[in-house]
C-alpha positions, -999 to +999 in steps of 0.1 A: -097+206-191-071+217-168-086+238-149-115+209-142-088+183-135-073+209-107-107+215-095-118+181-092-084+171-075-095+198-048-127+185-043-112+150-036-088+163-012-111+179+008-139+151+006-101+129+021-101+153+047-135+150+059-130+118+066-098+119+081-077+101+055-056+133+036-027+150+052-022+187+054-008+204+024+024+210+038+028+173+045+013+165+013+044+178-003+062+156+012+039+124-001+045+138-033+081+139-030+079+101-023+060+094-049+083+107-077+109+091-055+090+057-063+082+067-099+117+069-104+127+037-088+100+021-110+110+033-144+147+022-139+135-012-124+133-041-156+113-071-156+081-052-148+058-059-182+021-069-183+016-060-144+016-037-121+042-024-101+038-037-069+053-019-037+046-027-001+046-005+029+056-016+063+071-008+100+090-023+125+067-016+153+030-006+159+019+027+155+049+041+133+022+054+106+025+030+078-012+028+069-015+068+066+020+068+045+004+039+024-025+058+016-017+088+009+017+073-013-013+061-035-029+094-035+000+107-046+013+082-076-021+086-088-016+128-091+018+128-104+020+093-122-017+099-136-024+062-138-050+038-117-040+024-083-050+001-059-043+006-023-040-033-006-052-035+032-031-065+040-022-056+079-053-084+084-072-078+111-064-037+118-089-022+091-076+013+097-078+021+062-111+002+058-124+013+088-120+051+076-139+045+041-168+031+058-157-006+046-147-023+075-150-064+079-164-064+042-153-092+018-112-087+007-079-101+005-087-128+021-114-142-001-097-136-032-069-151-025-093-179-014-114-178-047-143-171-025-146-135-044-141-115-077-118-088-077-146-063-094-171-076-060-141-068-036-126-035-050-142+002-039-136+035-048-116+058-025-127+100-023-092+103-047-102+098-087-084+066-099-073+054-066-090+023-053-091-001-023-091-036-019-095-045+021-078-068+041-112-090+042-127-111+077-094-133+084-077-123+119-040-117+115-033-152+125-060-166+102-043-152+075-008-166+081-028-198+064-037-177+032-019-191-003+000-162-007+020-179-031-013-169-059-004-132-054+021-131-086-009-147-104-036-119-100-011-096-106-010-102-141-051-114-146-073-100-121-052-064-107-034-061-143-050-031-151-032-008-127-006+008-130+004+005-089-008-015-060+006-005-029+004-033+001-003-017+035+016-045+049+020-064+086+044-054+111+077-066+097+082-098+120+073-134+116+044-134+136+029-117+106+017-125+071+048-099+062+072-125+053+049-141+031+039-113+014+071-095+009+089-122-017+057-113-040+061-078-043+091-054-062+101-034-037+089-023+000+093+007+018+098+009+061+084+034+079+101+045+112+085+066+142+111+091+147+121+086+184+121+043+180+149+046+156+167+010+161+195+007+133+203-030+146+165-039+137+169-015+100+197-038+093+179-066+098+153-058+078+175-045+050+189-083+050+159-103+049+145-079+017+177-089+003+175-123+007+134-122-008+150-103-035+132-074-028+143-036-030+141-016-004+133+017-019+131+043+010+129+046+043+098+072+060+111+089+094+074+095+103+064+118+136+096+136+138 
């Protein structure tokens, strides 16, 4: 059974590969090591019962990385934490993760949250075993600034209770984004920082606005370096 498990976990790697969504094994490690990081942060965090855990991933400017580290962070819960994930495209209008699976502009976020959808219509399978996507759906970024975010605890605990993670490829950290509005819903967020736009005035800043949504900030990702 082992032995299959491995095998299989190969298989889904390399299928990842193919289409350009799995790191290389040496960075792999390192998702890995995030992803005990985040196991361990979960099991000391109380108050989580009957839902998922519920972790967001975000930048402080474009093109830092935070949809590859959101990705493959749900690869890699899903190996070491051996329990069903969903992977949430909520950067609304990007699709890079979407995009990638051959699910671009198909229904989403945006219609469930609009009770225009059913989760099991709106959910797909990723090339990892037990991972799964649920895409950002056909609003524009400012379209989805409208959204009722405010239903997100909600399906939580009825519709996306059966996992055991859902990672939030979230907006740009900034209000000109859904971010803010997702953030408050979630436990805990990481930031992922491009290694030569390190700006600790803007970290700070960040750091204080989690605090005041009550949100942990669990880690920060120096990506590129």
């Amino acid at each position: 059974m082992i032995e299959n498990l491995t095998n299989q976990t190969s298989k889904d790697r390399q299928r990842a590969k193919r289409m350009g969504i799995a790191p290389s094994d040496s960075l792999r490690r390192h998702f890995v090591s995030l992803a005990r990081q985040v196991r361990r942060w979960s099991n000391a965090k109380t108050g989580i019962t009957g839902r998922p855990v519920t972790i967001g991933v975000t930048a402080l400017q474009s093109r830092a990385g935070k949809s590859t580290v959101s990705y493959n962070l749900g690869a890699a819960i899903c190996s070491i934490a051996r329990t069903k994930t969903l992977l949430v495209e909520a950067d609304f209008g990007r699709h890079y993760i979407t995009r990638r699976l051959g699910q671009a502009m198909s229904a989403g976020l945006s219609e469930l949250l609009a009770d225009a959808a059913e989760a099991e219509d709106v959910i797909h399978d990723t090339p990892i075993a037990g991972l799964q996507v649920l895409g950002s759906g056909r609003k524009s970024d400012q379209e989805a600034l409208e959204l009722p975010f405010d239903f997100l605890p909600d399906l939580f605990t009825s519709a996306l209770s059966e996992y055991g993670y859902v990672i939030f490829d979230l907006p740009i950290a900034n209000h000109l984004t859904a971010c803010d509005a997702i953030t408050p819903a979630l436990d805990g967020v990481i930031l992922t920082v491009e290694a030569n736009q390190i700006d600790h005035r803007l970290i700070n800043r960040f750091q204080k606005n989690a605090k005041i949504f009550g949100v942990d900030v669990i880690g920060l990702v120096i990506n590129k370096s």
